[in-house]
C-alpha positions in Angstrom: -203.0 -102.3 -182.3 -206.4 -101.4 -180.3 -206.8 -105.4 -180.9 -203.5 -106.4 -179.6 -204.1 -104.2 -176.4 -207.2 -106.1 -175.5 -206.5 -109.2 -175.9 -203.3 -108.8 -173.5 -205.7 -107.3 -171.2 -207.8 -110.9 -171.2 -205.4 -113.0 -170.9 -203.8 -110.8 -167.9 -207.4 -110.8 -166.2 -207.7 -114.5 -166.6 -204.3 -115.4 -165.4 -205.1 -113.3 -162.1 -208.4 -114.9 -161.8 -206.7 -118.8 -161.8 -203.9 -117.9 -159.2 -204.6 -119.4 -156.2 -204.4 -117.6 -153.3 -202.9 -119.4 -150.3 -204.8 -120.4 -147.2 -205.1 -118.4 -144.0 -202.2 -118.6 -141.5 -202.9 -120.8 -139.0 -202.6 -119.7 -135.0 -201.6 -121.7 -131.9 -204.2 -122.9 -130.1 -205.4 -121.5 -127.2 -204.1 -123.1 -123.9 -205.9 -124.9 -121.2 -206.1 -123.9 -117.7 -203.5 -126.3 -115.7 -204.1 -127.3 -112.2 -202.1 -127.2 -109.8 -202.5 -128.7 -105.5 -200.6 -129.5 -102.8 -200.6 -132.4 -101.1 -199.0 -133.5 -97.1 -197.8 -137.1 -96.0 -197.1 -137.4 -92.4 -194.5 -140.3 -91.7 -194.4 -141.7 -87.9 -192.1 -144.2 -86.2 -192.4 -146.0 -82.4 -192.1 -143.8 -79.2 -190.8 -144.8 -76.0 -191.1 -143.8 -72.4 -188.1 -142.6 -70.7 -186.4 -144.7 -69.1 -186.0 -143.8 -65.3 -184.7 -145.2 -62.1 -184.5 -143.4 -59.1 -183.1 -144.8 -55.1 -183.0 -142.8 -52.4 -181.7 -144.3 -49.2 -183.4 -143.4 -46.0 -180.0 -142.0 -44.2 -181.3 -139.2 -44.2 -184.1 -136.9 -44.3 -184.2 -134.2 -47.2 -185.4 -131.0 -45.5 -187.4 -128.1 -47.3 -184.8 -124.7 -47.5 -181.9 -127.4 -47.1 -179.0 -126.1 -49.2 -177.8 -128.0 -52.2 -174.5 -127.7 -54.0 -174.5 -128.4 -57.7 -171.3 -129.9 -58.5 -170.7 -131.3 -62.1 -166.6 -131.8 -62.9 -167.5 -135.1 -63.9 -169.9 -134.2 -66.7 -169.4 -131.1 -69.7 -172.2 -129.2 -68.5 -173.8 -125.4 -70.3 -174.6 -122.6 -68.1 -178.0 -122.6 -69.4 -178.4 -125.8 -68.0 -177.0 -125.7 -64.8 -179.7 -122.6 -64.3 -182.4 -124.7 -65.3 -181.2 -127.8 -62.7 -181.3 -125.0 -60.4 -184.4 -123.5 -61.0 -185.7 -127.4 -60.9 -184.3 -127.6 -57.1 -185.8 -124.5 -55.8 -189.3 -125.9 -57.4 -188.7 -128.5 -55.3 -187.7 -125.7 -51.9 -184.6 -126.4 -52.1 -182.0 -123.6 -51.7 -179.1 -123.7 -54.3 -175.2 -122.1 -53.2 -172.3 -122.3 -54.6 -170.8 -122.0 -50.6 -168.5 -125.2 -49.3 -170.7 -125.6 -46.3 -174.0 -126.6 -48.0 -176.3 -129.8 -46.5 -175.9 -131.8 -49.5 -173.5 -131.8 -52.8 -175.9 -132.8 -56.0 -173.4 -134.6 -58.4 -173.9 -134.3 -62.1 -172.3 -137.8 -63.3 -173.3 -138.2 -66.8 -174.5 -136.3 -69.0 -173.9 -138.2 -72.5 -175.1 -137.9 -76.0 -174.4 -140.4 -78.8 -176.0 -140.6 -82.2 -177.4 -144.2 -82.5 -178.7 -146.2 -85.7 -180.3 -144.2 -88.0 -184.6 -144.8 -86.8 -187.1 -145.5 -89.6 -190.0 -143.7 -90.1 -193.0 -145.3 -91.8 -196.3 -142.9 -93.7 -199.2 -142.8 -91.7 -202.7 -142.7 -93.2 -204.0 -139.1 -93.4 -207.7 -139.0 -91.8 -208.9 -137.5 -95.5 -207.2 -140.0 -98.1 -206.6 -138.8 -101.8 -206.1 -140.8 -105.4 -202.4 -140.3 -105.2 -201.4 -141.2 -101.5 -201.1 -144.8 -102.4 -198.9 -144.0 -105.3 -196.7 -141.9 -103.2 -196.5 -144.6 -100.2 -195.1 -147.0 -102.8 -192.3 -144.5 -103.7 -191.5 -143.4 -100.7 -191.9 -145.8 -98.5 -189.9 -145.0 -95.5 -187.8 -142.0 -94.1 -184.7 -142.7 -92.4 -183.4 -140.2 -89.7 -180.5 -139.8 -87.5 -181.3 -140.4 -84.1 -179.4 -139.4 -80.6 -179.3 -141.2 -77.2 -179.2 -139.3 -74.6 -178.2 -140.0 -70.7 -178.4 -138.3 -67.3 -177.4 -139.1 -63.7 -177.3 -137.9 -60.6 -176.1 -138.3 -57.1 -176.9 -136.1 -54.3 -174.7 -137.0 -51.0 -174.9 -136.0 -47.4 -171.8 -133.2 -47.1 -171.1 -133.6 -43.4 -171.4 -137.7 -43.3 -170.5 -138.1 -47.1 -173.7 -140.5 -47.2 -175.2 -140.9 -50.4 -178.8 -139.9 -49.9 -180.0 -140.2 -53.4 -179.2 -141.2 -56.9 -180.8 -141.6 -60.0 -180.7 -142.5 -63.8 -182.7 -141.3 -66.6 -182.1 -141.7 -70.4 -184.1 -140.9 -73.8 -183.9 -141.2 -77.8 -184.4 -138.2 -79.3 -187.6 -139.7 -81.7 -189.0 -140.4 -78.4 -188.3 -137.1 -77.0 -190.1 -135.1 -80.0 -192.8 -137.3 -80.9 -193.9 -135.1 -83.8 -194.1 -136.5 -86.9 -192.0 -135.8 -90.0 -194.3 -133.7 -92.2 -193.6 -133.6 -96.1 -195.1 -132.2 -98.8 -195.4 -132.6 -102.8 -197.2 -130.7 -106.0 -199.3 -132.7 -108.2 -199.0 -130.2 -111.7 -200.5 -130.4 -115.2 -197.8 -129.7 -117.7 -198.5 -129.8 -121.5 -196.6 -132.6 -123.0 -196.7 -132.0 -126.5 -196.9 -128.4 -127.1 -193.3 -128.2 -128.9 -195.0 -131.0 -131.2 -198.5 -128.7 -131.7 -195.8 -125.3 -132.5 -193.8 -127.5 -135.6 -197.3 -128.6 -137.0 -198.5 -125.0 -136.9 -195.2 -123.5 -138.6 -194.9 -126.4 -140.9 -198.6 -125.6 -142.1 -197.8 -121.7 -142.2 -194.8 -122.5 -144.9 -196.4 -120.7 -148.5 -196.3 -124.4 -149.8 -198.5 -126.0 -146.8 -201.0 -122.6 -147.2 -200.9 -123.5 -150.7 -201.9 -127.1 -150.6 -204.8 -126.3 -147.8 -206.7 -124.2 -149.9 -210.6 -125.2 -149.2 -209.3 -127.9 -146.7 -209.9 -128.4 -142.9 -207.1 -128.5 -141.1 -207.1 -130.5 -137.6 -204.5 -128.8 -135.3 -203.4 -131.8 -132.8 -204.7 -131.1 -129.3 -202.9 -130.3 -126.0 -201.9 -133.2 -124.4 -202.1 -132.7 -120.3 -200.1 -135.2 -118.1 -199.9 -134.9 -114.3 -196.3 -134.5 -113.0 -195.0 -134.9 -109.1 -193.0 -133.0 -107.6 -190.0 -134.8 -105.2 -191.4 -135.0 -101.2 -190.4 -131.5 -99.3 -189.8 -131.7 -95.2 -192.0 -128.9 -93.9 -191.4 -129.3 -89.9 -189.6 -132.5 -87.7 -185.9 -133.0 -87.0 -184.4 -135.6 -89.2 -181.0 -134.8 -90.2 -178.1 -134.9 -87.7 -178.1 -131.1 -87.4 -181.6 -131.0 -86.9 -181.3 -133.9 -84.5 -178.4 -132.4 -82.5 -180.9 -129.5 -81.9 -182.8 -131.4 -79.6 -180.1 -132.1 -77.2 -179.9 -129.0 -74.5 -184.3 -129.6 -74.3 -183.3 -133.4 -74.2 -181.1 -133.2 -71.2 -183.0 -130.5 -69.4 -186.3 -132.8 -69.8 -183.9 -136.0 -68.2 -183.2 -133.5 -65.4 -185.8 -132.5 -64.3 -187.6 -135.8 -64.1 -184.4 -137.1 -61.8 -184.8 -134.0 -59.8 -188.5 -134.3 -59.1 -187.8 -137.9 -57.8 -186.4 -136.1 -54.8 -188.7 -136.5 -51.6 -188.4 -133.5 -49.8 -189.9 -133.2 -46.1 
């Protein structure tokens, strides 16, 4: 019996002493640092002058403290810019009524706004270029924006002899008027492309089986792979769109106005 005990304690102490015992779970790696950096493209197009013309007839003489009328049936005109037209004439000592019996009658005749072909904007070249400008430039090549044309004239006539004294013409596109450019801006991120693929190899080798077959192996855990990713372009400042364009137009016909009225020659 005393025999028979021992010899099942032997071959219990050699069977533990074969059993393998499985490898070490493994861990996910430890991720790199990504970087991250922002990046601006400026995109410019053509500017113009406005264009002016301005006659007045020597019938007779403008007069400093003359009174001036501002009439405008003919045109849709805002209160905020009849004030400003005003305010414009008495810079120029001018008095402004509203009485019948004023020296002259300044005629607002036009005052129109259209929206016009779209105007194409093209990248300028930043003064410090980067890697990734050129790459950028080739996929965006161009903006396109909505673009307004915009018209003003005047007449200012004699009340008592009904003389036209002075008329004038002025007229603008709103890309000309602002003259900033469009300003966009994109992210160049690192993103890890294969770190789903790196998670299956670390749970497939965590499976009792895998730990099992490793035993007194090296394992090589696949590396990060790190691509570089762009973001789509993001307007930061300029008017493109036609509700951003439409803005413009009260500063677009107050600007128009005011260069007619400073055309005036006042004694």
């Amino acid at each position: 019996m005393r025999f028979l005990v021992v010899s099942l304690f032997i071959f219990l102490s050699a069977g533990c002493s074969i059993t393998k015992q499985p490898a070490e779970s493994l861990t996910m790696p430890l991720k790199p640092t990504l970087k991250s950096q922002t990046y601006l493209l400026e995109y410019e197009t053509e500017h113009a002058s406005p264009k002016v013309k301005s006659v007045q007839l020597p019938a007779h003489k403008i007069q400093f403290n003359q009174t001036v009328k501002i009439v405008s049936d003919k045109a849709s005109m805002t209160d905020t810019l009849l004030s400003q037209i005003s305010q414009a004439l008495n810079e120029k000592q001018l008095k402004v009524t509203t009485r019948n019996d004023s020296d002259y009658i300044l005629t607002i005749q036009q005052l129109d706004l259209a929206f016009k072909d779209d105007i194409q904007y093209t990248p300028s070249k930043p003064e410090k270029t980067y890697s990734l400008y050129k790459k950028v430039v080739q996929q965006y090549p161009t903006q396109q924006c909505a673009a307004i044309f915009a018209e003003v004239s005047m007449r200012l006539t004699h009340k008592k002899s009904g003389d036209v004294v002075w008329f004038a013409k002025s007229s603008i596109d709103s890309a000309s008027f602002h003259q900033e450019p469009l300003a966009y801006s994109f992210n160049e991120e690192q993103k890890i492309s294969n770190e789903l693929e790196v998670a299956a190899f670390i749970h497939q080798q965590n499976t009792e089986q895998a730990r099992l077959a490793r035993v007194d192996k090296e394992i090589e855990i696949p590396d990060y792979k790190i691509i570089s990713k762009l973001s789509n372009l993001t307007k930061i400042s300029g008017p493109c769109n036609r509700t951003e364009v439409s803005a413009l137009t009260p500063m677009m016909q107050f600007y128009l106005s005011s260069i007619l009225i400073d055309k005036i020659k006042v004694q």
